[in-house]
C-alpha positions as CSV (number, residue, x, y, z in Angstrom):
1,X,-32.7,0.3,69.1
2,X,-36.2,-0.7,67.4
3,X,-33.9,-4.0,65.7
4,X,-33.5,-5.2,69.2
5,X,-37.4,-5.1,69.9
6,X,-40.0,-8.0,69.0
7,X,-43.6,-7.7,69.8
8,X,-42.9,-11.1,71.6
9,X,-41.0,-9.4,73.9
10,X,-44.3,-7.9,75.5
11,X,-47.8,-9.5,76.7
12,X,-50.2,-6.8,76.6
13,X,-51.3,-6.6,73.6
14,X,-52.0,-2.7,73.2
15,X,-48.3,-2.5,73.9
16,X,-47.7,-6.0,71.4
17,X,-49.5,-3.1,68.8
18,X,-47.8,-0.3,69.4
19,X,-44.4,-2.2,69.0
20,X,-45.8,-3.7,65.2
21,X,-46.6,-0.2,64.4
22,X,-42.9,1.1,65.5
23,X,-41.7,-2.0,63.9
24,X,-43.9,-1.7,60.6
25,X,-42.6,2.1,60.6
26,X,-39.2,1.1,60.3
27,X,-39.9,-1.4,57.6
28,X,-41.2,1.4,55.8
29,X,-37.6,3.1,56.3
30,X,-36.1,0.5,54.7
31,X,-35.4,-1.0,58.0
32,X,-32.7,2.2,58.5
33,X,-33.0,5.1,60.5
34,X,-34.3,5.4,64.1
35,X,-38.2,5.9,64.2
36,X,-39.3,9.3,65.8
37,X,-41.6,8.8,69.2
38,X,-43.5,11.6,68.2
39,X,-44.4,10.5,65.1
40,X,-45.3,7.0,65.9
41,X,-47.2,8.7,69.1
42,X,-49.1,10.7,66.6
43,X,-50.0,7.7,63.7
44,X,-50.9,5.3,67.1
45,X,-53.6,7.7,68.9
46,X,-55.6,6.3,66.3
47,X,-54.8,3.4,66.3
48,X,-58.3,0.9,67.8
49,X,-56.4,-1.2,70.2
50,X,-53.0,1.3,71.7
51,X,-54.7,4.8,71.1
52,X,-55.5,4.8,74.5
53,X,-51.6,3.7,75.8
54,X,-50.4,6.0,73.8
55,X,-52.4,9.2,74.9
56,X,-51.1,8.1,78.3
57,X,-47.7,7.9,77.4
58,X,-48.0,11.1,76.1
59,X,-49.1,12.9,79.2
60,X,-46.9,11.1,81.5
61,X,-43.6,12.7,83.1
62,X,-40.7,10.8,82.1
63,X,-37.5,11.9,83.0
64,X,-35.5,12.8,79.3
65,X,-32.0,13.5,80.4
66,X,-30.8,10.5,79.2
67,X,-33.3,8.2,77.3
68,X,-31.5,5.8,75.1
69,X,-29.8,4.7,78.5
70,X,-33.4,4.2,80.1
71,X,-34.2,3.1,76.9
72,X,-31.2,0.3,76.7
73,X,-32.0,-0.9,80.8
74,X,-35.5,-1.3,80.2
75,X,-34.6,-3.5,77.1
76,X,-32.6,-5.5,78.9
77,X,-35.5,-6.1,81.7
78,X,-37.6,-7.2,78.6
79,X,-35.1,-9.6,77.4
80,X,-34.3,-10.8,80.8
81,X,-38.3,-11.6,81.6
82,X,-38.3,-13.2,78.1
83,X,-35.3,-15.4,78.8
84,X,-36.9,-16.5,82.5
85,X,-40.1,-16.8,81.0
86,X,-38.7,-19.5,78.4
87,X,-36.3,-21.0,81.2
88,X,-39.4,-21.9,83.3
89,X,-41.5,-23.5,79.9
90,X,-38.5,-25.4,79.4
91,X,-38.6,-26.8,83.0
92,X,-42.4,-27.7,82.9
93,X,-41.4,-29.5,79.6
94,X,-38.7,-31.3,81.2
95,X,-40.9,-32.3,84.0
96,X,-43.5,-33.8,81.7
97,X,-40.9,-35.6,79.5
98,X,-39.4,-37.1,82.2
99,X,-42.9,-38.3,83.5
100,X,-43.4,-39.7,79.9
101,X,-40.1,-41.5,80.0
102,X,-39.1,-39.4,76.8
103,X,-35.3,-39.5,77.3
104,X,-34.3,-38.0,74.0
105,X,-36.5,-34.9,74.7
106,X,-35.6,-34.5,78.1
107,X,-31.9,-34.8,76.8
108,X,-32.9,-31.8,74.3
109,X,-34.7,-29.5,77.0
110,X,-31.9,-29.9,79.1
111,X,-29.7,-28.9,76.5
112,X,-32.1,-26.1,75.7
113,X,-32.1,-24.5,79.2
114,X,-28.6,-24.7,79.7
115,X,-28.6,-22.5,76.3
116,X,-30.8,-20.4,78.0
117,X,-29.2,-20.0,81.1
118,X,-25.3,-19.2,79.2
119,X,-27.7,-16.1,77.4
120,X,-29.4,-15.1,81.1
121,X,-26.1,-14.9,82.4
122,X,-24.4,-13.0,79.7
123,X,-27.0,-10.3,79.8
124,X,-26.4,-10.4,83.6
125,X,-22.9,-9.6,83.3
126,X,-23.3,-7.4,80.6
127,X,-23.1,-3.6,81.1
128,X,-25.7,-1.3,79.3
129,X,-27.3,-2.7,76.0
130,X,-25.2,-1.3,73.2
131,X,-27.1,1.7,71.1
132,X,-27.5,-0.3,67.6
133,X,-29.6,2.6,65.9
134,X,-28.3,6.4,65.5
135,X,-30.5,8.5,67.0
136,X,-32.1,9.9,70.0
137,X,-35.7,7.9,71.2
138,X,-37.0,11.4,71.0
139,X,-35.8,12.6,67.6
């Protein structure tokens, strides 16, 4: 599931951190193999910047019966906000191109958000995120 994550994805930055950690865990795998919350959870207490995220994490009640599904839906959220976040830089692109008189950019944003809202709706229609990684999120 990690593959499907980029530090992109996220704006805080002690959560942009603890994503590069997962992420530079994973590399250290070999980029196989799911990474093990608690492990990461342990390394990133330490950690400057998330130590403090983390520690809450840890004492917060989530619900485990299912977790790669909570995992997979809250992916898709992530992606989703990404993909509306882009639409909307796209617009205010257009908008200034247009006020510029730039045809052949405004040609190419338009292009570009009509990309983006083909992938906005395919992740609508989609079900569940496929699991990509073997492995439970709390391994």
């Amino acid at each position: 599931m990690t593959a499907q994550l980029a530090v992109d994805d996220f704006t805080d930055p002690r959560v942009r951190q603890l994503v590069a950690l997962a992420l530079e865990g994973r590399d250290a795998q070999g980029g196989q193999g799911a990474i093990v919350v608690n492990e990461l959870f342990a390394h990133a207490q330490e950690d400057a910047l998330c130590g403090s995220i983390v520690r809450a994490f840890s004492l917060s009640e989530m619900p485990y019966d299912d977790t790669g599904a909570a995992f997979r839906e809250s992916l898709k959220a992530l992606k989703l906000r990404r993909i509306v976040n882009e639409i909307q830089e796209v617009k205010t692109a257009h908008i200034a191109a247009e006020r510029a008189g730039q045809t052949e950019a405004m040609r190419d944003l338009l292009i570009r958000q009509n990309a983006l809202q083909q992938a906005r709706q395919r992740l609508l229609g989609a079900g569940p995120l496929p699991l990509t990684e073997v492995g439970s999120a709390n391994a």
